[in-house]
N, C-alpha and C positions, 0 to 999 in steps of 0.2 A: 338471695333470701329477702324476703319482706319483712317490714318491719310495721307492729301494730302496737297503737296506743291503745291500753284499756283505759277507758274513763268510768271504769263504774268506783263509786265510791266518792270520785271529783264532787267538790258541792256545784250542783247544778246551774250556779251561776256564772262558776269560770269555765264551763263544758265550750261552748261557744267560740270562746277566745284561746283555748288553748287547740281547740280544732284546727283552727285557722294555722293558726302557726306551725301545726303539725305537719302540715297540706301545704307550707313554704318549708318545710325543715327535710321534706323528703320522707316524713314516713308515707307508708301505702297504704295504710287504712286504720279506722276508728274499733274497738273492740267495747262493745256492749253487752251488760247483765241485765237477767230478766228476773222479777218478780212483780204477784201482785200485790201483798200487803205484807207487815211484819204481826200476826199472830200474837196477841197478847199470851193467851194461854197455850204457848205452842208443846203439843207430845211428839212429833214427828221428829228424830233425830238426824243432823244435819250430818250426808254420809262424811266430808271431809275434818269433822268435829275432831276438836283432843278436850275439851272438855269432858267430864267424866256422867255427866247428864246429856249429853251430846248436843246441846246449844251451839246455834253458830256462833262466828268472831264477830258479828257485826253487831252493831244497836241497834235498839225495838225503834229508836226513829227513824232507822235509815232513809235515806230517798230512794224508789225504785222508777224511775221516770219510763213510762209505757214504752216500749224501744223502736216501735215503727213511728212513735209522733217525733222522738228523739232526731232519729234517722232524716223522718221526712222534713225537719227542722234544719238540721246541720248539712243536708244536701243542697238545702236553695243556697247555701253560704262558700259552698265549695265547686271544685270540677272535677280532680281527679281520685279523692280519695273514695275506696271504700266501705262500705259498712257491716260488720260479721258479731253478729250474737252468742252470744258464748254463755249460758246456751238460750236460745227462747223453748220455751215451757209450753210445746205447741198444745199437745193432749191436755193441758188444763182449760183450752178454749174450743169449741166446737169448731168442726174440718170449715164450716162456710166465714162464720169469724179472720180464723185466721187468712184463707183463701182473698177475702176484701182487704184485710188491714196491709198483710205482707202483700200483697199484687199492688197495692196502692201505693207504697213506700217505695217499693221498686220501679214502676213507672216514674212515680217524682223525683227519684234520684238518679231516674238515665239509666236504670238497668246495673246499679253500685250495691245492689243487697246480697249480702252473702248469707245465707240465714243454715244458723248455727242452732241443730236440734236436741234436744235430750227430752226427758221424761221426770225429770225434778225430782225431789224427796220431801217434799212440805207435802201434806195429803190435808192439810186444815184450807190449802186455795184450790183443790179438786174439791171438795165438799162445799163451797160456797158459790163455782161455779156447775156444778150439779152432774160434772164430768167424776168418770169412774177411775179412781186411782188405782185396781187391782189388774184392769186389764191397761195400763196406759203404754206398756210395749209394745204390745200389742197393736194398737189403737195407732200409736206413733207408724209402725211400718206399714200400715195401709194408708195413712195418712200423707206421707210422702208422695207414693204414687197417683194419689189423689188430686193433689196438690199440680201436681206436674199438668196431669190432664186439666185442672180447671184454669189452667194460666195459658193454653194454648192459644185462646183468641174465639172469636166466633163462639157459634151452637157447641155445647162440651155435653158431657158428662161421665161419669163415673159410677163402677159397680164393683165394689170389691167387700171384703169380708167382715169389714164394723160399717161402712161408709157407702152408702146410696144414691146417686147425687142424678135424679133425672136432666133429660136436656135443656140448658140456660145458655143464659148469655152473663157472664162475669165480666163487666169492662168499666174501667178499663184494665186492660189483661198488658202484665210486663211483656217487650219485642225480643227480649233473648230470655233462653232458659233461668230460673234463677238458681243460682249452687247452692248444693244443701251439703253442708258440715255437720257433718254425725259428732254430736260431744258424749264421752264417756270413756270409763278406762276397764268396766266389765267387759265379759265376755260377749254377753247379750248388745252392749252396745258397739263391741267391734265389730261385732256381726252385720251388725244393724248399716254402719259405716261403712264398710268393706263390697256389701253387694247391694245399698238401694240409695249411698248417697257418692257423693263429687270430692268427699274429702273429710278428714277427720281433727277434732281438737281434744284435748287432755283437760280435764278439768279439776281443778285447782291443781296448783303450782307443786311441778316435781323437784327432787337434787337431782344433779345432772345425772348420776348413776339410773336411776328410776326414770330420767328421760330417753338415756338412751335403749332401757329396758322397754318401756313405751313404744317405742320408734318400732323395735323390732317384732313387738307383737301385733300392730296393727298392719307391716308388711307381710309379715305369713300369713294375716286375715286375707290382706288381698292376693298373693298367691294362693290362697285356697279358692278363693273366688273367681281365679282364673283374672284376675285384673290387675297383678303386678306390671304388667306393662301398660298401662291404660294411665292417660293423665290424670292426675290425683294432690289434691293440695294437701299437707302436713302441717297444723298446726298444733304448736306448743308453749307452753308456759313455763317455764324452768326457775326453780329459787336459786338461787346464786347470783354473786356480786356481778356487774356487765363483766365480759371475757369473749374479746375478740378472739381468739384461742379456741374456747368453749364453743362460740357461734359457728366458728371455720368447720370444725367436727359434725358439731351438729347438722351443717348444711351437706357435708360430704357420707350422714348416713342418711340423708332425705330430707329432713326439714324444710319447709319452703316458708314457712309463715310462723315470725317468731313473736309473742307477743310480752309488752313491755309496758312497762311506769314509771317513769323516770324522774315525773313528776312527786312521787311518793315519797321520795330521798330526802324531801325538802321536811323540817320539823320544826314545826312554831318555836319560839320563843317570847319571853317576857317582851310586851312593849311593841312586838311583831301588829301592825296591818293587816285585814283583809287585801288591800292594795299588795303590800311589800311582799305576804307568802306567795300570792297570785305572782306576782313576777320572779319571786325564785322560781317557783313551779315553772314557771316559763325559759329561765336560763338553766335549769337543769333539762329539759327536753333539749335544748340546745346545744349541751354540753353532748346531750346522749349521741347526738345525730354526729354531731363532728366526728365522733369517734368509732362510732360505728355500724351508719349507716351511709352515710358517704364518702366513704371508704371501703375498696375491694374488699371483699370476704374471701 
């Protein structure tokens, strides 16, 4: 099993340094959130909400750092880790956008992009970006294949069912495939995952009961697909205390890619440093790894 640090939420100042150490501690990749702004006056309710107005959990300041400058930032500083969005919010940007920005990201990180798709629920940053949020599932599944053909190299193009893309030149164009991670835990998105992408993630964090509920439904997805024997990556988020126990299970019904914050554990106190939380943050990744990442599963 792999083991992924999410840094969204990190203040973007210790993103950097906690990479680094990630990238010596053994994890295999960086997990990254996408948005474009936080809505003052937002009506769009956040699907994972318990709020009873369905407001997300985070604050109107949050930081959302654009996730290819991100990527293509923390890759000159690394070798082997990689980078998986969880999810990027392709159909709030039009198919040639994104086709530049992720083919970019992916060439400058050596072909480390794992690009992690959904179709978001904020409809106030479709409206700003003049993209349609009624058809955006839509618009997503043709976009994928879209996507594939414009990263091949050379003269391309594309014709499919929202997306028209006469013959170009996109270069620089990524040297291997880039993997798309279908995120969602609907129908429509298992779908979506099962027969047009490389591999699937859970979005927001399950109990382990609800993960392994998870697991099982997006393997009949791809047994209906005719792809349960086809390589296929499994990522998941699970709420529960670390349990190596819990991780053993989880790897033995599928899971390949578990993702984690261990960093999170750490809680201010009176008197606390930006310096001193920054290196708890740091000896708790440390602590996580010893235990259960280098170490047999």
């Amino acid at each position: 099993m792999r083991f992924h640090q999410a840094v969204t939420f990190l203040p973007l100042e210790e993103v950097q340094s906690l990479t680094l150490a990630s990238e010596d501690l053994g994890y295999s990749g960086i997990y990254l959130s996408d948005h474009l702004f936080n809505p003052r006056d937002l009506k769009s309710r956040y699907t994972y909400s318990k709020a009873p107005d369905g407001a997300p959990f985070w604050e109107k300041e949050t930081s959302w750092p654009d996730p290819m400058c991100l990527i293509s930032s923390l890759s000159s500083v690394t070798t082997k880790l990689t980078f998986t969005t969880g999810i990027y919010i392709a159909p709030v940007r039009d198919l040639i956008t994104v086709a530049k920005s992720v083919g970019t990201a992916a060439v400058l990180s050596a072909n480390r992009v794992r690009l992690g798709v959904g179709v978001g629920w904020c409809e106030e940053e479709y409206v700003q970006t003049g993209q349609d949020f009624s058809n955006r599932g839509k618009r997503l599944n043709d976009m994928i294949p879209a996507l594939r053909a414009l990263w091949k190299g050379g003269w391309v193009e594309y014709h499919g069912s929202h997306y028209d893309v006469p013959a170009c030149q996109m270069n620089p164009s990524p040297t291997l495939p880039v993997p798309f991670i279908g995120g969602g835990d609907s129908e429509a998105a298992l779908v979506r995952a099962s027969t047009l992408c490389d591999g699937w993630v859970n979005t927001g964090a399950a109990t382990p009961d609800e993960a392994f509920v998870q697991v099982s439904k997006i393997k009949d997805a791809l047994k209906r697909a005719g792809r349960d024997n086809e390589p296929f990556s499994l990522y998941l988020a699970v709420r529960a205390f670390p349990d190596l126990d819990l991780y053993r299970r989880l790897e033995d019904a599928g899971v390949t890619d578990l993702l984690c914050a261990p960093w999170m554990s750490v809680r201010a106190t009176e008197g606390d440093t930006p310096e001193s939380i920054h290196d708890a943050r740091l000896a708790a990744c440390e602590q996580f790894a010893e235990h259960f990442i280098n170490v047999p599963l």
